[in-house]
C-alpha positions as semicolon CSV with decimal commas, in nm:
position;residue;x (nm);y (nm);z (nm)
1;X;0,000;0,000;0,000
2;X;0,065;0,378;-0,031
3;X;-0,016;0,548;0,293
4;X;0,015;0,945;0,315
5;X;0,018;1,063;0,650
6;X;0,036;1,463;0,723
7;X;0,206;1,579;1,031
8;X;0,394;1,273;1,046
9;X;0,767;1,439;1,218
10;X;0,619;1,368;1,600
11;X;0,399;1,202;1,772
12;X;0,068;0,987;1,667
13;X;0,163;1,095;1,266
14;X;0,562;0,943;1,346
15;X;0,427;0,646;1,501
16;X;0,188;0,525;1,261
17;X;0,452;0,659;0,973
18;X;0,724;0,428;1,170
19;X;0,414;0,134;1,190
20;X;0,353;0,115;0,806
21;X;0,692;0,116;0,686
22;X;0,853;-0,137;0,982
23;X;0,544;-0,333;0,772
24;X;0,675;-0,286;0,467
25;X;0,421;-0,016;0,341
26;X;0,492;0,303;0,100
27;X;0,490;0,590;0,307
28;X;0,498;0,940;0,209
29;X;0,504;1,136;0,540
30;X;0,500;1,506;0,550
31;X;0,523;1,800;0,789
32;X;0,636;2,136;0,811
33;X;1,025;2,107;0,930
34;X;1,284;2,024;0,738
35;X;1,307;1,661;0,883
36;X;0,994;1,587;0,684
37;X;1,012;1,360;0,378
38;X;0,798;1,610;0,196
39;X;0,733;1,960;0,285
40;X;0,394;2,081;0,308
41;X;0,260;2,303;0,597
42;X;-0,172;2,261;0,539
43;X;-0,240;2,578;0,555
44;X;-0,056;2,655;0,259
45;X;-0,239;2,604;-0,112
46;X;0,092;2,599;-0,295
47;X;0,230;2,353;-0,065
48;X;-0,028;2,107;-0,193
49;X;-0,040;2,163;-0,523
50;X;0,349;2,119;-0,502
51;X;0,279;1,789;-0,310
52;X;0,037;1,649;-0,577
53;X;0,282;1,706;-0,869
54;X;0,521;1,559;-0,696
55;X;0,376;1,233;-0,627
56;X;0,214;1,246;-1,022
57;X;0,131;0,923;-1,109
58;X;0,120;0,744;-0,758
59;X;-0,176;0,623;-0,598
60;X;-0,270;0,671;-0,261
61;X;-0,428;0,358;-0,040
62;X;-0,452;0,555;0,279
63;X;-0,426;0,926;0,320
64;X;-0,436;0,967;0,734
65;X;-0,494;1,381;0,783
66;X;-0,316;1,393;1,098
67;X;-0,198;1,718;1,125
68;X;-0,360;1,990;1,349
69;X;-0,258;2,261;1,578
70;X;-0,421;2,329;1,936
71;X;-0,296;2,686;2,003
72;X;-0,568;2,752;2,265
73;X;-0,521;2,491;2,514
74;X;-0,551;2,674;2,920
75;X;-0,706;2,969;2,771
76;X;-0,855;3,220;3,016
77;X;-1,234;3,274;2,891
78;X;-1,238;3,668;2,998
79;X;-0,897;3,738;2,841
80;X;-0,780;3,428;2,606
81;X;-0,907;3,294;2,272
82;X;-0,770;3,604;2,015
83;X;-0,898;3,624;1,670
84;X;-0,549;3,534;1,506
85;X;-0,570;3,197;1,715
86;X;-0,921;3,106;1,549
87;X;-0,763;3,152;1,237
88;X;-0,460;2,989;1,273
89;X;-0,634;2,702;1,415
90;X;-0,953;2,676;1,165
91;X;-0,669;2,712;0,839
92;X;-0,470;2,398;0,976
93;X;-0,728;2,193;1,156
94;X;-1,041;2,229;0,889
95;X;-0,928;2,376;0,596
96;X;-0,592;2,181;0,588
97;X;-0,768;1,846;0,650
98;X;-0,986;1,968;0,311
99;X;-0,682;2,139;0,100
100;X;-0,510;1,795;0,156
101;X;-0,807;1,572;0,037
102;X;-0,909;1,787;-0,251
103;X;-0,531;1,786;-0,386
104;X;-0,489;1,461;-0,372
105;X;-0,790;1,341;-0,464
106;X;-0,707;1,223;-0,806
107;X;-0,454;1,014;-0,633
108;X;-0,722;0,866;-0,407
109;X;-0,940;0,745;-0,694
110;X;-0,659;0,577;-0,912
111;X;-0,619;0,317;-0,624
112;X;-0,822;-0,014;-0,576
113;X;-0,975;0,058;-0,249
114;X;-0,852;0,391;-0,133
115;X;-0,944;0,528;0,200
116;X;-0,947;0,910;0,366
117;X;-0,857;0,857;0,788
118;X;-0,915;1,215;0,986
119;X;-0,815;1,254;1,279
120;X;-1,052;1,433;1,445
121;X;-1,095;1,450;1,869
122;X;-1,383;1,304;2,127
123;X;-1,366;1,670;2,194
124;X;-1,591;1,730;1,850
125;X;-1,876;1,601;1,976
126;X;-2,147;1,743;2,158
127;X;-2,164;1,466;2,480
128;X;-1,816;1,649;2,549
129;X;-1,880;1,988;2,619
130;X;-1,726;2,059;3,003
131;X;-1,617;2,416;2,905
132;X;-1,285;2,517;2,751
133;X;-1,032;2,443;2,474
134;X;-1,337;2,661;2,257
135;X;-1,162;2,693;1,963
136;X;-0,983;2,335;1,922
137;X;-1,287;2,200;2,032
138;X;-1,492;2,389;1,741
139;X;-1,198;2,312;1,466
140;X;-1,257;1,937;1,571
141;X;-1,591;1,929;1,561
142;X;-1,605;2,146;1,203
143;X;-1,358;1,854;1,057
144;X;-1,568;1,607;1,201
145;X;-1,846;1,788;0,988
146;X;-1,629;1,756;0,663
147;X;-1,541;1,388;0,706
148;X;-1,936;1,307;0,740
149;X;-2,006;1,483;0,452
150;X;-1,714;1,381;0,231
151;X;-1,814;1,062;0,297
152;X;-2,170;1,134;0,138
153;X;-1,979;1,297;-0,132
154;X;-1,726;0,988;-0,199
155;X;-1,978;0,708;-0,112
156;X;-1,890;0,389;-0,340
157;X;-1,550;0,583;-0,430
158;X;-1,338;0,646;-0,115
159;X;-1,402;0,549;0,216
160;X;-1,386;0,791;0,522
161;X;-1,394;0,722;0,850
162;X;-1,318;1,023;1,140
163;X;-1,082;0,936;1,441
164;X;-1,064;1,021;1,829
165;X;-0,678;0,884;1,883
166;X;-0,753;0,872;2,249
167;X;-0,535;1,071;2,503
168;X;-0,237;1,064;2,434
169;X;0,100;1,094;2,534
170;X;0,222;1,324;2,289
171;X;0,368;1,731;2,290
172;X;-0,049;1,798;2,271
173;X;-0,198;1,530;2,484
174;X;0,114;1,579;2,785
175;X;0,262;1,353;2,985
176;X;0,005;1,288;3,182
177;X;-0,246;1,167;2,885
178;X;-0,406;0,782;2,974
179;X;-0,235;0,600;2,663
180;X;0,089;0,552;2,460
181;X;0,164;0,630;2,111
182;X;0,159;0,309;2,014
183;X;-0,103;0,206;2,214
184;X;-0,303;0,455;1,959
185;X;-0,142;0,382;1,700
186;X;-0,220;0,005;1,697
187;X;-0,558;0,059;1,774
188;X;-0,577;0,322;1,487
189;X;-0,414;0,068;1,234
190;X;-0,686;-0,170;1,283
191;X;-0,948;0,076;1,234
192;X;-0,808;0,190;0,931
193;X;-0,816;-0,177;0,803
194;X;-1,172;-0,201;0,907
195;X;-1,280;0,085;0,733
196;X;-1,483;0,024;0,431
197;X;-1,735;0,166;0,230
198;X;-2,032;-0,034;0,449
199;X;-1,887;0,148;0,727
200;X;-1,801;0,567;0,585
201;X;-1,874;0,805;0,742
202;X;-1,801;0,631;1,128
203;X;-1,676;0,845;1,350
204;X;-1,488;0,616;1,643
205;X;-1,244;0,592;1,904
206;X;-0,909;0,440;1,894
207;X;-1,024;0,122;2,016
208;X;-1,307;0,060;1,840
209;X;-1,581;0,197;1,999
210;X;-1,882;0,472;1,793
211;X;-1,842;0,768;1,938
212;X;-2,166;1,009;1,940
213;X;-2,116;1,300;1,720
């Protein structure tokens, strides 16, 4: 398989980069440093349209969206939560996740049984509103929109399924998150695999279980 995994330098996106290719899997991961195997920051249209020439004539498996930003975490409600940080977070977190699909789209449909993964957040939904995070909790919930409606858009083409990795142990989640990275990465891999077009549009937990929206 081809697997394309965005935001794949640290964390969850290294892990499951690591996974696929220790399995002997294509992988084209990308990120914003230099350390990346392909350049492309999401919130940048050039950078994808650079990305799909570049992998002209490839098809893609598995594209995992797996990069996202949470710039407002410990906010203060009274003084926190700036305009430039809803920005900054809605242009990686929603309309990355899109730029990324819609660029490599083409890429998507020239495989056998290709498949979209976003990582989205149990944060999205509406059972998990204590207050807080607002606008990584909106920018979740707004991708988790766009997955369920690409997957109306791609049904019997490309399968889509939308992804809370759990808490994790990670620069985002901290050190004091309830699971490893590979603990979410394994359970991620096998919900990838079980993703089909009987099941787009799911919107699940690391370890299998439906999450409400």
């Amino acid at each position: 398989m081809h697997i394309v995994i965005t935001g794949a330098t640290r964390g969850i996106g290294a892990g499951l980069a690591a996974h696929y290719r220790d399995a002997g899997h294509q992988v084209t991961g990308t990120g914003r440093s230099a350390g990346a195997e392909m350049t492309l920051d999401v919130t940048q249209p050039a950078d994808h349209a650079a990305m799909a020439t570049a992998l002209a004539g490839q098809p893609i498996d598995l594209l995992v969206c797996n990069a996202g930003v949470y710039l407002d975490k410990g906010a203060d409600l009274e003084t926190g939560y700036a305009p430039d940080l809803w920005a900054q977070s809605f242009a990686a977190n929603v309309t990355g996740v899109f730029l990324t699909i819609q660029s490599l789209l083409p890429h998507l449909r020239a495989a056998d049984a290709p498949k979209i993964a976003i990582i989205s957040s149990q944060m999205a939904s509406h059972t998990r509103a204590p207050g807080g995070s607002y606008i990584y909790r909106a920018s979740k919930a707004a991708v988790l929109n766009v997955g369920r409606n690409l997957a109306a858009d791609l049904a019997g083409q490309v399968a889509v399924g939308i992804y809370h990795p759990g808490w994790v142990q990670t620069d985002m989640g901290g050190a004091e998150a309830a699971i490893t990275v590979d603990e979410s990465v394994v359970g991620l891999v096998a919900r990838f695999a079980a993703l089909s077009h009987e099941t787009t549009g799911v919107f699940e937990t690391w370890d299998g279980q439906p999450h409400a929206y």
